[in-house]
C-alpha positions in Angstrom: -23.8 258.6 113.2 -21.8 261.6 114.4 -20.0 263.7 111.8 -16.2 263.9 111.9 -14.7 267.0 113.0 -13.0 267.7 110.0 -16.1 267.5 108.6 -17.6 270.3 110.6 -16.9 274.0 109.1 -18.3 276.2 111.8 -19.8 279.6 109.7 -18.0 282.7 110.7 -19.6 284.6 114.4 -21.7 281.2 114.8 -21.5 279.2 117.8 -21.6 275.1 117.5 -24.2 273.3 119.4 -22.5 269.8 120.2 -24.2 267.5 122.8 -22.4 267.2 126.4 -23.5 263.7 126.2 -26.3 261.0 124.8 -29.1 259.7 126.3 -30.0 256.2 125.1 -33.6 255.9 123.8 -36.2 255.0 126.9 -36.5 251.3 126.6 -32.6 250.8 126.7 -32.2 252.9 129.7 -34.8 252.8 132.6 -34.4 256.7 134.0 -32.9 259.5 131.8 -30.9 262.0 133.2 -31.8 265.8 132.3 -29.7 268.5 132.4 -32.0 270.7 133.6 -31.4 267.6 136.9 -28.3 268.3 136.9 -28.5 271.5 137.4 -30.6 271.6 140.2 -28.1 269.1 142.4 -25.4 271.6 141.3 -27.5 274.9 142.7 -28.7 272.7 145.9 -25.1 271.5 146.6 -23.6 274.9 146.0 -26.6 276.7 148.7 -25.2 274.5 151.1 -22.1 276.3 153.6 -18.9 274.9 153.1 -17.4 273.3 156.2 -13.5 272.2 156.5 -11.9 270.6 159.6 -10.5 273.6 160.7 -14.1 275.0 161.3 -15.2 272.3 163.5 -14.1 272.6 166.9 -10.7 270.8 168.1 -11.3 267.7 170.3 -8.9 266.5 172.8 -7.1 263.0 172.8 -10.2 260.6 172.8 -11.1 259.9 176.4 -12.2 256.3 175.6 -8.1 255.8 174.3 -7.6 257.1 177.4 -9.3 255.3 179.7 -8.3 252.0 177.8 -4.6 253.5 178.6 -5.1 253.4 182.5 -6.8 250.5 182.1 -4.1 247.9 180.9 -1.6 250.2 182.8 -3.3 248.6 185.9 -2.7 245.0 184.9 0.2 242.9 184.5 0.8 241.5 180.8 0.2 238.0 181.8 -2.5 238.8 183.1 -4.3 240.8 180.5 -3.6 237.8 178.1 -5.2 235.4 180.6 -8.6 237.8 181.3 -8.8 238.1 177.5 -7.8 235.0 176.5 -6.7 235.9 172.8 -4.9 232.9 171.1 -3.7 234.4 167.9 -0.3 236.0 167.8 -1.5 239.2 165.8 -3.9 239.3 168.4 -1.3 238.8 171.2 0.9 241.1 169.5 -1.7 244.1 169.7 -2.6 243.6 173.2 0.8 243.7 174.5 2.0 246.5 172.6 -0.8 248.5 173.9 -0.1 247.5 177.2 3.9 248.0 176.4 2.9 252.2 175.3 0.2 252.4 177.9 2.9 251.8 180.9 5.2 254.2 179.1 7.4 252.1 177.0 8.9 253.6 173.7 6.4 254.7 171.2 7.2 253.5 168.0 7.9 250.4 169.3 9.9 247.8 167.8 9.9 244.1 167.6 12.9 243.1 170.2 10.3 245.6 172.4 7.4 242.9 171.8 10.2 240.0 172.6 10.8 241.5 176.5 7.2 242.1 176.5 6.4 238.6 175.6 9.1 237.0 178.0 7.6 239.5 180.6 4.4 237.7 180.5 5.9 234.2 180.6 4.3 233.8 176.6 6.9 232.2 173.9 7.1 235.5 170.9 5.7 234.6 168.1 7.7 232.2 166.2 7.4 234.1 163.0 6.8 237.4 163.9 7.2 239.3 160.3 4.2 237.4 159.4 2.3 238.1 162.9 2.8 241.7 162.5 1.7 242.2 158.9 -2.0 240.1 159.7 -1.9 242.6 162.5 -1.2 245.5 160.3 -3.4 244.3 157.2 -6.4 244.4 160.2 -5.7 248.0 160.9 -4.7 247.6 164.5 -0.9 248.4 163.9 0.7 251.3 162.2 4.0 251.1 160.6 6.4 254.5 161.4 9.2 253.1 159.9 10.4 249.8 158.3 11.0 248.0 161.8 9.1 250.4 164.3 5.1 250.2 164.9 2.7 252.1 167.0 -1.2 250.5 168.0 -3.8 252.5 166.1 -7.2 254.1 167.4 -8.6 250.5 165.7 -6.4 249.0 168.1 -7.1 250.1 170.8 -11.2 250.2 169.9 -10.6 246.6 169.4 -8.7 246.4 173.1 -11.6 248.7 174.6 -14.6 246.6 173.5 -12.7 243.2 174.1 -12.3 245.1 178.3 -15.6 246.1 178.5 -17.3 242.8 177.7 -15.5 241.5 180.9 -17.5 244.0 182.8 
């Protein structure tokens, strides 16, 4: 179809014509692309201004965070788990850790934390807590800082905040 490129002998001060790409004929392929198209998305997205993150205006801590903060800080951890009645242990997990950094404990946290935490509220610790905390951190509501220390993550505590507002 195409010829080789050794087979191409370009004459002196002439420039070479080669296609950018192929369009298939029209009943293979339902819209062909120009490049004139092309060009025109190119023009339209280099008209419009550039923004980067440090042009938009610095926000504060999220307020909702927050207020979800000074929310659990006003409970006792059994009784957040019995208002919210989460059964799971990832579950578990996530809303006593939140309550474990909202009432100043150690952030990163780590899992002999979540034990006192646990016998705090009168709740057996997970049994298997390796495999608690990675369905906790495969669902985005735990962050891992190191091997063996974890932090709750803005999911987190968006998942906390909309469980606490439903008992309103």
């Amino acid at each position: 179809m195409w010829p080789k490129p050794s087979q191409i002998t370009p004459a002196p001060n002439r420039e070479i014509d080669i296609p950018l790409f192929a369009v298939r004929p029209e009943p293979l392929c339902r819209a062909a692309i120009t490049q004139e198209y092309r060009d025109q998305e190119v023009d339209s997205a280099l008209a419009a201004p550039l923004t980067t993150p440090l042009d938009q205006p610095k926000a504060s801590a999220p307020s909702g965070e927050e207020a979800t903060k000074s929310v659990l800080a006003s409970y006792g951890a059994a009784e957040l788990l019995n208002r919210l009645r989460w059964e799971t242990h990832p579950e578990k997990i996530l809303l006593l850790a939140a309550w474990h950094e909202a009432r100043g404990g150690s952030a990163p946290w780590k899992s002999a934390d979540m034990d006192t935490v646990f016998m705090n509220a009168k709740e057996r610790p997970p049994a298997n807590f390796p495999r608690d905390i990675k369905t906790a951190i495969k669902s985005g509501w735990i962050h891992t800082h190191t091997p063996r220390t974890y932090s709750v993550t803005r999911t987190g505590w968006n998942k906390i905040s909309e469980a606490l507002s439903k008992l309103h």
